[in-house]
Gaussian input, Z-matrix of N, CA and C with variables (Angstrom, degrees):
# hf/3-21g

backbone

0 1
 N
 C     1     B1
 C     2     B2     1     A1
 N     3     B3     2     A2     1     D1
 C     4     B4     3     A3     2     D2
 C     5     B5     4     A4     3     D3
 N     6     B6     5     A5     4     D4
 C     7     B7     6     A6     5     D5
 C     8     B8     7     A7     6     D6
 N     9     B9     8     A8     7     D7
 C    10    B10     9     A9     8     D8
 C    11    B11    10    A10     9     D9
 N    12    B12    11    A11    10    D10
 C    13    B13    12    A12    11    D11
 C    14    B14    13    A13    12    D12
 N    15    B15    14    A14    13    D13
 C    16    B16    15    A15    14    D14
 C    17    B17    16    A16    15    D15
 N    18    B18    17    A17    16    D16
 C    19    B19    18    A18    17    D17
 C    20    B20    19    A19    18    D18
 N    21    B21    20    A20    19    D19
 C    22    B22    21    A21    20    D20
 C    23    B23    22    A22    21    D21
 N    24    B24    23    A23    22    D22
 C    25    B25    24    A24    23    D23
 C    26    B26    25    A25    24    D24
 N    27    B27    26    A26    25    D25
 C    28    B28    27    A27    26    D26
 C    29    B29    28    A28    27    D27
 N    30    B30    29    A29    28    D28
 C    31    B31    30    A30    29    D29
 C    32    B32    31    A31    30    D30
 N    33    B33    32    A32    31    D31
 C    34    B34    33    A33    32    D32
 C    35    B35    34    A34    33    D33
 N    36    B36    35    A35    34    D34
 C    37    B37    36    A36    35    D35
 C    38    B38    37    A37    36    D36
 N    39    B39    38    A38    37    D37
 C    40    B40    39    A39    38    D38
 C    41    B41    40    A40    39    D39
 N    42    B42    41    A41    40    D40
 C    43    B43    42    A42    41    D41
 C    44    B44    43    A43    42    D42
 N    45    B45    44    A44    43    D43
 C    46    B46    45    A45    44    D44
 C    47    B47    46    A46    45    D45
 N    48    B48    47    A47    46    D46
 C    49    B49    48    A48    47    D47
 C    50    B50    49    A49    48    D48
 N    51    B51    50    A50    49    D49
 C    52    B52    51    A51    50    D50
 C    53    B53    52    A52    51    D51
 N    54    B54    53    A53    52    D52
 C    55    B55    54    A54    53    D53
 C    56    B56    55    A55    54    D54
 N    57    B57    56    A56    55    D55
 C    58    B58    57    A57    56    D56
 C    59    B59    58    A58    57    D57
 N    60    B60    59    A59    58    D58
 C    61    B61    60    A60    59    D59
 C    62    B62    61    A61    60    D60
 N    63    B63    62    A62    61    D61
 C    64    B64    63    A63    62    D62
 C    65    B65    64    A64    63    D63
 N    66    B66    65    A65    64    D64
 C    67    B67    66    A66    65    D65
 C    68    B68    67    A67    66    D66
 N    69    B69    68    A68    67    D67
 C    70    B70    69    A69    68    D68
 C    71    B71    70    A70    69    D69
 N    72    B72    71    A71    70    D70
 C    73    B73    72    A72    71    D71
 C    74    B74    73    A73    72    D72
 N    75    B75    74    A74    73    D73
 C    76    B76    75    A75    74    D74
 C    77    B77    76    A76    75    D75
 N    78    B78    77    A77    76    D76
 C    79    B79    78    A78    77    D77
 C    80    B80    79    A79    78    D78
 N    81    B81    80    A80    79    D79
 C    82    B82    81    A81    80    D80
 C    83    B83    82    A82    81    D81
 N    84    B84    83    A83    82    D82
 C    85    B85    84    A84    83    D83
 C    86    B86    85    A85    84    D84
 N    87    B87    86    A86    85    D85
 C    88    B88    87    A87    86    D86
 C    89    B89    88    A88    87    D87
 N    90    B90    89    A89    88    D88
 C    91    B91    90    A90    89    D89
 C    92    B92    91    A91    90    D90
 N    93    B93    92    A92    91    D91
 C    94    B94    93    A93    92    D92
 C    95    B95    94    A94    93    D93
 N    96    B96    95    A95    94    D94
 C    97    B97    96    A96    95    D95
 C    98    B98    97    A97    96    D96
 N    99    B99    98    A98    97    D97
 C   100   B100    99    A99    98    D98
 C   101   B101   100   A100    99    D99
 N   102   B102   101   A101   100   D100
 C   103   B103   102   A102   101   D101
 C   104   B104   103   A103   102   D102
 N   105   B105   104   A104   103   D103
 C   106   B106   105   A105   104   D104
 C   107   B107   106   A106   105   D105
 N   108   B108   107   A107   106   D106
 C   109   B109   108   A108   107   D107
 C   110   B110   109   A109   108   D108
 N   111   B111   110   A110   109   D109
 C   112   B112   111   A111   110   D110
 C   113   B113   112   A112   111   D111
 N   114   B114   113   A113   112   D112
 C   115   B115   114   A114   113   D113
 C   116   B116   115   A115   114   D114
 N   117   B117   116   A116   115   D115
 C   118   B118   117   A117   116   D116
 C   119   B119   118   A118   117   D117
 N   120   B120   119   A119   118   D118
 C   121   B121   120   A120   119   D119
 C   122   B122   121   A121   120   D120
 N   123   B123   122   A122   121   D121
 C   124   B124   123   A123   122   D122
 C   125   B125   124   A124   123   D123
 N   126   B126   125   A125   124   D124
 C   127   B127   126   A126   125   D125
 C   128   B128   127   A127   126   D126
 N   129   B129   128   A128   127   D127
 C   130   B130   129   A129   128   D128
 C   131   B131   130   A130   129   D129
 N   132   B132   131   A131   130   D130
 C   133   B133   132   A132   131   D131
 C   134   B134   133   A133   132   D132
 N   135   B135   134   A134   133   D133
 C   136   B136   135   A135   134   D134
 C   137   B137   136   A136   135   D135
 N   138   B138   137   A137   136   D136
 C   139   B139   138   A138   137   D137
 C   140   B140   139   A139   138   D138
 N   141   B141   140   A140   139   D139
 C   142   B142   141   A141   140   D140
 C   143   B143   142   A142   141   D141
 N   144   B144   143   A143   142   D142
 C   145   B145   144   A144   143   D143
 C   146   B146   145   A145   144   D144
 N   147   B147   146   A146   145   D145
 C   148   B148   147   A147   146   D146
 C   149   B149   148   A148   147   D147
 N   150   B150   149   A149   148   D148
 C   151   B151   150   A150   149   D149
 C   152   B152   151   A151   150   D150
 N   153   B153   152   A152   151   D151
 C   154   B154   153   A153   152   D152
 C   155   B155   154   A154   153   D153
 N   156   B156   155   A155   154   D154
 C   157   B157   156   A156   155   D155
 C   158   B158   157   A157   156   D156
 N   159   B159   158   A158   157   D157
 C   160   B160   159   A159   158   D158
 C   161   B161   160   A160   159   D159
 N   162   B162   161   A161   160   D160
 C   163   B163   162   A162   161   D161
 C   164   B164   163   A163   162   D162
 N   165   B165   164   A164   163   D163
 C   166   B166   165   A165   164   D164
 C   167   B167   166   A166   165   D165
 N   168   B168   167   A167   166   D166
 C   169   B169   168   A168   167   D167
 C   170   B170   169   A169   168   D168
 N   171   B171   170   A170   169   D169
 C   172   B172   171   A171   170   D170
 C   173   B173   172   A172   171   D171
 N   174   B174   173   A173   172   D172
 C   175   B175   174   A174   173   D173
 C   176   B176   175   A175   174   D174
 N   177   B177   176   A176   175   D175
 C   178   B178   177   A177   176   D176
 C   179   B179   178   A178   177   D177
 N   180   B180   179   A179   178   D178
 C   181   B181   180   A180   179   D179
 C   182   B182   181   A181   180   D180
 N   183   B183   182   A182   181   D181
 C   184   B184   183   A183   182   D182
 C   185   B185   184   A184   183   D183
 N   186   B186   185   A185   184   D184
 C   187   B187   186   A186   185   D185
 C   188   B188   187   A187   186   D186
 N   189   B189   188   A188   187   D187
 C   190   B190   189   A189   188   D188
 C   191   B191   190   A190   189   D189
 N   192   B192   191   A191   190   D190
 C   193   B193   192   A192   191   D191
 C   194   B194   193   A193   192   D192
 N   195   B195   194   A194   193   D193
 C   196   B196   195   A195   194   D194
 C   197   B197   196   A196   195   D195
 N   198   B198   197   A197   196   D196
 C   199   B199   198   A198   197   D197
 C   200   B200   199   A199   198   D198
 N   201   B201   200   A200   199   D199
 C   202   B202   201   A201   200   D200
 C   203   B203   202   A202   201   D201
 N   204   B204   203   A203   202   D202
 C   205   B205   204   A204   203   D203
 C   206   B206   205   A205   204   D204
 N   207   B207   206   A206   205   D205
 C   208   B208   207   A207   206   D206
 C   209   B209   208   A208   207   D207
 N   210   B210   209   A209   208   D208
 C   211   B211   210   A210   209   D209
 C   212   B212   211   A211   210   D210
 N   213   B213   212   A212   211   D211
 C   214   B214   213   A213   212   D212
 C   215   B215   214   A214   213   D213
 N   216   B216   215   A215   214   D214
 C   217   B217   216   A216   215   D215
 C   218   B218   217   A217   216   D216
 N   219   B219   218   A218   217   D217
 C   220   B220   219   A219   218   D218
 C   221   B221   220   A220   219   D219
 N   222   B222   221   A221   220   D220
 C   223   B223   222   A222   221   D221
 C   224   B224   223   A223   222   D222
 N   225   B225   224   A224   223   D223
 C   226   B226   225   A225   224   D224
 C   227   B227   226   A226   225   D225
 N   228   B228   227   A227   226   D226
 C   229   B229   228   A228   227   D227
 C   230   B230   229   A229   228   D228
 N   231   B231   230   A230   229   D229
 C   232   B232   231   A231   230   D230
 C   233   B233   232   A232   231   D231
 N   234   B234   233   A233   232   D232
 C   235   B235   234   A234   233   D233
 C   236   B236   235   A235   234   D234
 N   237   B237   236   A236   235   D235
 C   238   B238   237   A237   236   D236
 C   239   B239   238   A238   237   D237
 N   240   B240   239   A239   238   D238
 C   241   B241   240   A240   239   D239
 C   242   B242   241   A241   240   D240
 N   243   B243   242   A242   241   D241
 C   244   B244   243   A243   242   D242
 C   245   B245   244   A244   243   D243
 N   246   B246   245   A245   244   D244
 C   247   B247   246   A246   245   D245
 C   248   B248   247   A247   246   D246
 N   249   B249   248   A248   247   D247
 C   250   B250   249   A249   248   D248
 C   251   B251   250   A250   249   D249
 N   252   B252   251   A251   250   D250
 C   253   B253   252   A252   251   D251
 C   254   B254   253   A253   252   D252
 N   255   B255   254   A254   253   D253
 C   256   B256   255   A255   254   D254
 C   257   B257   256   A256   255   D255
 N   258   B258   257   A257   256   D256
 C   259   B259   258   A258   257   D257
 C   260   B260   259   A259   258   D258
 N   261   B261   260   A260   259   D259
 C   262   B262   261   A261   260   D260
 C   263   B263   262   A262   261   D261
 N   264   B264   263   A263   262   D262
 C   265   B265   264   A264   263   D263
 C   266   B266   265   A265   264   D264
 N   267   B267   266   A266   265   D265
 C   268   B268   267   A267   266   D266
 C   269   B269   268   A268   267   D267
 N   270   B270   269   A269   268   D268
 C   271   B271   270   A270   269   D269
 C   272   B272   271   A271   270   D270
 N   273   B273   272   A272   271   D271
 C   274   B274   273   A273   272   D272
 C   275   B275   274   A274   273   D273

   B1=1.4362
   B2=1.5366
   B3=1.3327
   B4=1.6794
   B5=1.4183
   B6=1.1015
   B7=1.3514
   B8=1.3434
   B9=1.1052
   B10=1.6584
   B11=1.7232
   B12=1.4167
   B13=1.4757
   B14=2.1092
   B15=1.1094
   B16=2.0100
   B17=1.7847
   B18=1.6084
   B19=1.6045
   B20=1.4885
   B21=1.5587
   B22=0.9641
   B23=1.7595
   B24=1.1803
   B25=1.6884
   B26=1.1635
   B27=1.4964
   B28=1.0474
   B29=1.5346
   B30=1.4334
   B31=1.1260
   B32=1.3536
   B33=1.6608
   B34=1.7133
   B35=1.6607
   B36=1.5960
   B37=1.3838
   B38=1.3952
   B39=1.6314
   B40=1.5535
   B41=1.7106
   B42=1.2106
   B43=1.8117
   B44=1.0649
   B45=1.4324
   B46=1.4213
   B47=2.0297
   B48=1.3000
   B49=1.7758
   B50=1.3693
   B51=0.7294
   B52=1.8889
   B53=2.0401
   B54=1.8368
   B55=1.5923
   B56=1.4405
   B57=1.2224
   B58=1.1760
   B59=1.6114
   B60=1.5024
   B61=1.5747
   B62=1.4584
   B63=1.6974
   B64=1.3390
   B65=1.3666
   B66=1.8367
   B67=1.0714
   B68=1.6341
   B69=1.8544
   B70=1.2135
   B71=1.7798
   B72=1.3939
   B73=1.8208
   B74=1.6545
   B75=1.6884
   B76=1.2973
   B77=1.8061
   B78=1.6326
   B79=1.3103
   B80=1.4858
   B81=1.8585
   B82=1.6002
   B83=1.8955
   B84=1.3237
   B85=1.1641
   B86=0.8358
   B87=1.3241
   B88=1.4974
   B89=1.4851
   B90=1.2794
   B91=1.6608
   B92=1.3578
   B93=1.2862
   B94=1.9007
   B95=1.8842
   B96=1.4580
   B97=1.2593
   B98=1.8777
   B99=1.2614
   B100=1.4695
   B101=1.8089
   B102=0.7385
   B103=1.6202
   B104=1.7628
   B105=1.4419
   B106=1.7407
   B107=1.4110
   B108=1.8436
   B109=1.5276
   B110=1.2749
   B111=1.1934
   B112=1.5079
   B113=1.8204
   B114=1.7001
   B115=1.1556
   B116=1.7317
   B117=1.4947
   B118=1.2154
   B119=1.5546
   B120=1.0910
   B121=1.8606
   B122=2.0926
   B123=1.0997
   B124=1.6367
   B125=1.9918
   B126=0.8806
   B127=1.3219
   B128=1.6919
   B129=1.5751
   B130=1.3475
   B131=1.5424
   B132=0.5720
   B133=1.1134
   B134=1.5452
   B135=1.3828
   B136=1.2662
   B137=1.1535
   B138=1.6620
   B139=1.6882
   B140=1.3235
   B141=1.4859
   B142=1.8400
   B143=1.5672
   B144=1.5854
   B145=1.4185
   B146=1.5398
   B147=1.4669
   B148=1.4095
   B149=1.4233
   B150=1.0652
   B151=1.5982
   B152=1.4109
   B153=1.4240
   B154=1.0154
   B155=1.7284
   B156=1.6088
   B157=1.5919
   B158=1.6839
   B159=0.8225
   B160=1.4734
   B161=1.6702
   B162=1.3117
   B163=1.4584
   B164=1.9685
   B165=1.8182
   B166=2.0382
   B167=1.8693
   B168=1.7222
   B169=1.2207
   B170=1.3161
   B171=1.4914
   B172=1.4750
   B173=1.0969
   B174=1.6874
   B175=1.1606
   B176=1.4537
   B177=1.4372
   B178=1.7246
   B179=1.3398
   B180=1.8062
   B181=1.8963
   B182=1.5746
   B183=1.3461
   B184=1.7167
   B185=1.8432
   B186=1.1656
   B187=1.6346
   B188=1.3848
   B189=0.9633
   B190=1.6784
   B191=1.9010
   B192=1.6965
   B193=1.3209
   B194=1.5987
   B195=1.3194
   B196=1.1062
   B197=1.9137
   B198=1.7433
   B199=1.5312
   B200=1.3698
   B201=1.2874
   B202=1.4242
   B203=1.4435
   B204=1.7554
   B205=1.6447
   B206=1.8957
   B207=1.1304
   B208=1.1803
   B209=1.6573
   B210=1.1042
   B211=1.5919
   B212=1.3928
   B213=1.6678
   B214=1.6168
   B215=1.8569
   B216=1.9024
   B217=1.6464
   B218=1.5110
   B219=1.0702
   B220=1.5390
   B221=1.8406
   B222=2.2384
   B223=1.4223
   B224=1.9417
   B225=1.4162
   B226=1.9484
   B227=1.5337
   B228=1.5434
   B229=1.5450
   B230=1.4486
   B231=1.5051
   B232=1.2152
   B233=1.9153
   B234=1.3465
   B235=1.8138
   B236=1.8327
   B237=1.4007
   B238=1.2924
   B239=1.7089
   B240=1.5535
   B241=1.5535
   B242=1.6519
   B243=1.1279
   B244=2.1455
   B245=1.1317
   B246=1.3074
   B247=1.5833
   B248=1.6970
   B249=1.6526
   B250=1.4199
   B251=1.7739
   B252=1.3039
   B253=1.0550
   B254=2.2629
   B255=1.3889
   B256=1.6486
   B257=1.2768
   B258=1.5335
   B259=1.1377
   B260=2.1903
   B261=1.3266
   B262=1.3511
   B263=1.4865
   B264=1.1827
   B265=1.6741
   B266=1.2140
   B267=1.7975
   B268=1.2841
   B269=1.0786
   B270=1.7139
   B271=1.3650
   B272=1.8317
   B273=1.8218
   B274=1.1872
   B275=1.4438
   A1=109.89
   A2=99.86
   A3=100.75
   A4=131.34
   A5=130.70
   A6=147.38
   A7=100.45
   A8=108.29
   A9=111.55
   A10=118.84
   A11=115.46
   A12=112.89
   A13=70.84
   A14=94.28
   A15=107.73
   A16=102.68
   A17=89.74
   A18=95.17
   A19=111.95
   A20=126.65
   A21=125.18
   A22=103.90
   A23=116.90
   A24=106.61
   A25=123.15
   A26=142.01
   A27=144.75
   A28=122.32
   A29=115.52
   A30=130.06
   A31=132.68
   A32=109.36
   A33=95.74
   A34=96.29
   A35=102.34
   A36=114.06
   A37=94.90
   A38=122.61
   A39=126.26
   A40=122.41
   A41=93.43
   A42=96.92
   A43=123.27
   A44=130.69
   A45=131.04
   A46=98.17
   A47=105.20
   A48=101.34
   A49=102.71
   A50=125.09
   A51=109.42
   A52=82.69
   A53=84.62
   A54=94.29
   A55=122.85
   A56=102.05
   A57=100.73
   A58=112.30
   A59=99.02
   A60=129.46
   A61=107.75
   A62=99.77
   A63=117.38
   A64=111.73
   A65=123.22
   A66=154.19
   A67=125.94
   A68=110.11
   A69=118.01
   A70=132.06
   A71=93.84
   A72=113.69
   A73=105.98
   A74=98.76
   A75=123.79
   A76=108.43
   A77=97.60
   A78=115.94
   A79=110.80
   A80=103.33
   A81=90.37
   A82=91.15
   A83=135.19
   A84=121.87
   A85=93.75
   A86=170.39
   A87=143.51
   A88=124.84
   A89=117.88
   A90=119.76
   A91=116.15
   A92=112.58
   A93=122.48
   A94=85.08
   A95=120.26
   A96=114.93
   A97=122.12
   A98=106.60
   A99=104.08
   A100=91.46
   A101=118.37
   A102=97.48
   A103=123.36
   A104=110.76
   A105=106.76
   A106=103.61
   A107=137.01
   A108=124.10
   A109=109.50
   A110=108.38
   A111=104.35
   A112=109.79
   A113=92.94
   A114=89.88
   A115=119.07
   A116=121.70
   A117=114.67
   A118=92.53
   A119=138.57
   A120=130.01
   A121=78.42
   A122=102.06
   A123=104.64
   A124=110.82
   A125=128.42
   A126=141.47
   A127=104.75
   A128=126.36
   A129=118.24
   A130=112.54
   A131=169.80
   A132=174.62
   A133=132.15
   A134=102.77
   A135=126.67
   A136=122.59
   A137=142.07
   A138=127.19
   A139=112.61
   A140=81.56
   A141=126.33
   A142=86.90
   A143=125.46
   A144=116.24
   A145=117.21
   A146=101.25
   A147=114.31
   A148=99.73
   A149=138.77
   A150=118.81
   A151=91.74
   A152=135.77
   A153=90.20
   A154=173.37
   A155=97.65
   A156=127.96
   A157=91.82
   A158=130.89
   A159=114.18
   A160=116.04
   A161=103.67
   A162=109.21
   A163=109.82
   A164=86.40
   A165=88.51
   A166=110.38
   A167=120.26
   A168=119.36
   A169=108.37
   A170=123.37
   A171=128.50
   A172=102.85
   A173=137.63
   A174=132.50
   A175=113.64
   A176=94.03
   A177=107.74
   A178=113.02
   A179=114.82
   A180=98.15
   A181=82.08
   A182=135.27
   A183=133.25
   A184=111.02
   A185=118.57
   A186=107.98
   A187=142.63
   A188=125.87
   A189=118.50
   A190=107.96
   A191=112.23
   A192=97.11
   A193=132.60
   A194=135.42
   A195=134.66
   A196=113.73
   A197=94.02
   A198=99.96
   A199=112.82
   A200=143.49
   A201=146.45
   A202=127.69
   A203=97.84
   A204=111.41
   A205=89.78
   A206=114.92
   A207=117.44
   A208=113.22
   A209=112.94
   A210=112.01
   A211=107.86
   A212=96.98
   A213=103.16
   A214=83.58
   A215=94.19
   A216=93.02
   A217=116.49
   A218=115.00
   A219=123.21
   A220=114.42
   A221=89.52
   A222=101.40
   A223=111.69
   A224=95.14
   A225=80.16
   A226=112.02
   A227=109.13
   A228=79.06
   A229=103.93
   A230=131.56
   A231=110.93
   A232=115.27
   A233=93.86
   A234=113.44
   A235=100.44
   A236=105.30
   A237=128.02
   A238=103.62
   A239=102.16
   A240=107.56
   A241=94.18
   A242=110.57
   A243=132.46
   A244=106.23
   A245=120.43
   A246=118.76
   A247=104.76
   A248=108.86
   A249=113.36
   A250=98.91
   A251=115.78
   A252=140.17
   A253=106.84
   A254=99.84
   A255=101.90
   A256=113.89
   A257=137.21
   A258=149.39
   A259=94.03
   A260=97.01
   A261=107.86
   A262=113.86
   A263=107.34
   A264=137.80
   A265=126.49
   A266=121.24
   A267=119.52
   A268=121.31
   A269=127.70
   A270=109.00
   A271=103.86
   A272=83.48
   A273=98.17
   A274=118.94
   D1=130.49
   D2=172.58
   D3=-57.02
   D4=6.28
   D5=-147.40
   D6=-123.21
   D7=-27.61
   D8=-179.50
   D9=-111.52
   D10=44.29
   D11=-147.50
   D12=-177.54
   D13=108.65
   D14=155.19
   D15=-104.45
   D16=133.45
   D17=175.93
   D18=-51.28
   D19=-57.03
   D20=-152.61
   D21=-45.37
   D22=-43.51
   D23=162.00
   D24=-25.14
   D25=-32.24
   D26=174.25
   D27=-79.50
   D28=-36.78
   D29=165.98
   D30=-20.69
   D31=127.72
   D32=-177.43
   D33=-113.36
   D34=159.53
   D35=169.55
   D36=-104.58
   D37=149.75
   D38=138.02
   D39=7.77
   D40=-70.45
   D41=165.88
   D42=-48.94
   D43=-42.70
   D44=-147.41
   D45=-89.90
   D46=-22.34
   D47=178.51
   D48=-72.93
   D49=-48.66
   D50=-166.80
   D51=103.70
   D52=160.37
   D53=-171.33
   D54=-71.49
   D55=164.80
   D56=-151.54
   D57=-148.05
   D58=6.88
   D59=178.53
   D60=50.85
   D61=58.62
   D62=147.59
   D63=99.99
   D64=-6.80
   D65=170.68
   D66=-97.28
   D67=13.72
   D68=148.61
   D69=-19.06
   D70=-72.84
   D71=-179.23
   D72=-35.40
   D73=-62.45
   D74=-154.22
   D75=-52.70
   D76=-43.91
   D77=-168.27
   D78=-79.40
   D79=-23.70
   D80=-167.71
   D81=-90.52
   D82=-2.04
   D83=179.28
   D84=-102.19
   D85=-75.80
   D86=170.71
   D87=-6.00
   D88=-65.77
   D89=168.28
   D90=-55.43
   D91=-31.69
   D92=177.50
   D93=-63.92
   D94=-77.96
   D95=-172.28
   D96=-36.67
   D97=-37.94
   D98=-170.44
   D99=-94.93
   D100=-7.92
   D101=161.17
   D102=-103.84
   D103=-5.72
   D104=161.40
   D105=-88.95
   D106=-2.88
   D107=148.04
   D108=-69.29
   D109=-44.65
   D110=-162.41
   D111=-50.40
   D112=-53.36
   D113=-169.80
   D114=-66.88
   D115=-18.28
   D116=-178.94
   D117=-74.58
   D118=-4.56
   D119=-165.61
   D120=-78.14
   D121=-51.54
   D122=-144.67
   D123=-53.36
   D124=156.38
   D125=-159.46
   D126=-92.21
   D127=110.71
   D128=169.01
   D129=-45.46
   D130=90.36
   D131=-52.30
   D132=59.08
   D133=-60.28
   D134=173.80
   D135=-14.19
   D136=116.87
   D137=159.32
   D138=-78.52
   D139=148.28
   D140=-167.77
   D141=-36.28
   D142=-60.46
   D143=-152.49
   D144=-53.74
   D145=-35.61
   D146=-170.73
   D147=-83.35
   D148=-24.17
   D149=-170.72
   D150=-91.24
   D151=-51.93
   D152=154.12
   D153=132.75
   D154=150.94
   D155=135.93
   D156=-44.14
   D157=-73.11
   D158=-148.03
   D159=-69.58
   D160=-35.72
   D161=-177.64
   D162=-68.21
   D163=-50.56
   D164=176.58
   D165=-63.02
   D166=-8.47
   D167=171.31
   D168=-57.18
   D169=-51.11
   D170=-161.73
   D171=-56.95
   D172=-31.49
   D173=-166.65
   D174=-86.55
   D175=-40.91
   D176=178.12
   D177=-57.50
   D178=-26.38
   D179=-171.91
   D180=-95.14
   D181=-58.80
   D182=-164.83
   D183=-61.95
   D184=-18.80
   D185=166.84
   D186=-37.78
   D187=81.33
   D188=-156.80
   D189=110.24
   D190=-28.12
   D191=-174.28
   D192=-68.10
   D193=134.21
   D194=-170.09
   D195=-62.47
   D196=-26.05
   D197=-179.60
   D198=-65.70
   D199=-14.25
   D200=155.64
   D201=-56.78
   D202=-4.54
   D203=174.88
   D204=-112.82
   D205=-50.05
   D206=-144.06
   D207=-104.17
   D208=-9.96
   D209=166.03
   D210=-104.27
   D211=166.82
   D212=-155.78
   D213=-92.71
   D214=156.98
   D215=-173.59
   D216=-74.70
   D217=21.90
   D218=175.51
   D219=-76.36
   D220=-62.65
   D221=172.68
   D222=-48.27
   D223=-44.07
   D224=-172.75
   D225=-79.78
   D226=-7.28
   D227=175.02
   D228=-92.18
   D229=-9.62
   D230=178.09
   D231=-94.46
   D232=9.22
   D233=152.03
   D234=-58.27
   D235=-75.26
   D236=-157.33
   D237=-37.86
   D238=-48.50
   D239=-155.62
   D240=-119.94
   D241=37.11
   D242=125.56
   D243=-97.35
   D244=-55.11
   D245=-167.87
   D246=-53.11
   D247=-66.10
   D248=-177.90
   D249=-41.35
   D250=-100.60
   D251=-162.92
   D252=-17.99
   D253=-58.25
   D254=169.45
   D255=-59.09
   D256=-39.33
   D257=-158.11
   D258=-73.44
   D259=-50.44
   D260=-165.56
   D261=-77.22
   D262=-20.44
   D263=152.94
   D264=-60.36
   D265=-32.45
   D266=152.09
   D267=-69.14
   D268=-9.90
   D269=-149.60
   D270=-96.55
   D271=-14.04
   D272=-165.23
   D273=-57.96

């Protein structure tokens, strides 16, 4: 249940990306941003396991990607809420 799970748990600092040739900050507030959409996409309801799988997903497909420097934050959040939305669509 979502209710029992605060985003900021998910949250990355600067540190937590790995380098990024000096573009740490940039990348970990971007991923901070696409995971407080993500998480408003997600359903009160929801179990803990699956949110998440779904939240550590965002990191698993954007890790290493250059589009987290280079696309505008519009394109990734409407990445984010395909990703959510299909993902939550399989579960169905």
């Amino acid at each position: 249940m979502k209710d029992m799970l605060q985003v900021q748990d998910y949250l990355f600092s600067y540190a937590d990306v790995g380098d990024w040739e000096g573009e740490e900050e940039v990348v970990a507030e971007r991923l901070n941003e696409l995971i407080h959409h993500a998480w408003d996409l997600l359903p009160e309801d929801l179990d803990c396991d699956t949110i998440d799988n779904l939240i550590e997903g965002i990191w698993e497909h954007l890790r290493g990607d250059l589009a987290l420097l280079e696309a505008d934050i519009e394109e990734l959040t409407d990445w984010v809420t395909h990703y959510i939305n299909s993902s939550l669509d399989e579960q169905m």
